[in-house]
ROKOL-993862 format. One record per residue (C-alpha): residue in three letters; x negated, y negated, z negated. Coordinates in pm, whole numbers, plus 50000, padded with zeros to 5 digits. Layout:
<recs>
ALAXYZ;...
</recs>
This chain:
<recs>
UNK500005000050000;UNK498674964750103;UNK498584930049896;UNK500284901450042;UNK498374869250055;UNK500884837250071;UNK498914811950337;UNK499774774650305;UNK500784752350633;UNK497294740050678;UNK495394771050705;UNK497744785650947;UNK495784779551220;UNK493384802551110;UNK495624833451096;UNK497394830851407;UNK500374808451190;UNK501134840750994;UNK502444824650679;UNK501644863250497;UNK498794882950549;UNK499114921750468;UNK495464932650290;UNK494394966450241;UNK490974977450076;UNK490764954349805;UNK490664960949459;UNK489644922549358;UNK490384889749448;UNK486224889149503;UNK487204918949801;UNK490474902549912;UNK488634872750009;UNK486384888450206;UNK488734905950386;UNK490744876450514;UNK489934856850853;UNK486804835450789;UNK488524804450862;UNK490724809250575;UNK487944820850373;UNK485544790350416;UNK487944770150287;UNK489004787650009;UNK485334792449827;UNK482324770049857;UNK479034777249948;UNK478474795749578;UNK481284817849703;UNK483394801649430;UNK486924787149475;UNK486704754749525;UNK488014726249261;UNK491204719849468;UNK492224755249564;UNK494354774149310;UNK494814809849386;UNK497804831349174;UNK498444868849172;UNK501864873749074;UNK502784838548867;UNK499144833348687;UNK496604815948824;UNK492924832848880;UNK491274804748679;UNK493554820448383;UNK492374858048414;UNK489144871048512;UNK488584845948841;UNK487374862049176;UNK487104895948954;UNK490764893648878;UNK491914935648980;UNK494554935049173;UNK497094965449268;UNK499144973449537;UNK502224957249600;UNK500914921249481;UNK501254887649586;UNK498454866949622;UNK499004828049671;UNK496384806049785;UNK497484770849716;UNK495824734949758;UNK495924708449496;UNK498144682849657;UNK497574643549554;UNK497914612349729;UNK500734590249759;UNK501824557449548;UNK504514550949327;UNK506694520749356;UNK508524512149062;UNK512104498949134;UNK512274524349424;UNK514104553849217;UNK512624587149183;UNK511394608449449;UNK514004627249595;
</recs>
């Protein structure tokens, strides 16, 4: 049985704009990773092969950072999310809230 990885929009033009990506062979996050299309994979971890500060990564509803990082085990059947920080923007005051 495979993982599912979750891609966001803007790395979907490394995976063919598969918004899942079915994973077998990995018993890790570590092995996941290297698994996945390079493209993705570059942008997920940094030149230390460590996520980088503005990727979050969950299996199931925890994030890596929480449990054992890119040595986090995974088993079949799980969801993997690979999510970037999202900032920007200003807030107006007067203008309500955000919808």
């Amino acid at each position: 049985m495979s993982v599912t990885v979750h891609v966001p929009g803007p790395l979907l033009r490394f995976t063919d704009e598969r918004r899942t990506l079915m994973i077998d062979g990995a018993s890790t996050v570590r092995e996941l990773l290297a698994l996945v299309p390079p493209g993705v994979r570059e942008r997920v971890l940094d030149e230390r092969e460590r996520v980088r500060s503005h990727v979050n990564i969950f299996v199931g509803d925890t994030n890596i950072r929480d449990l054992a990082g890119l040595s986090t085990g995974l088993q079949p059947g799980d969801d993997v999310f690979v999510l970037p920080a999202v900032s920007g923007g200003t807030f107006s005051p007067g203008r309500g809230a955000l919808p």
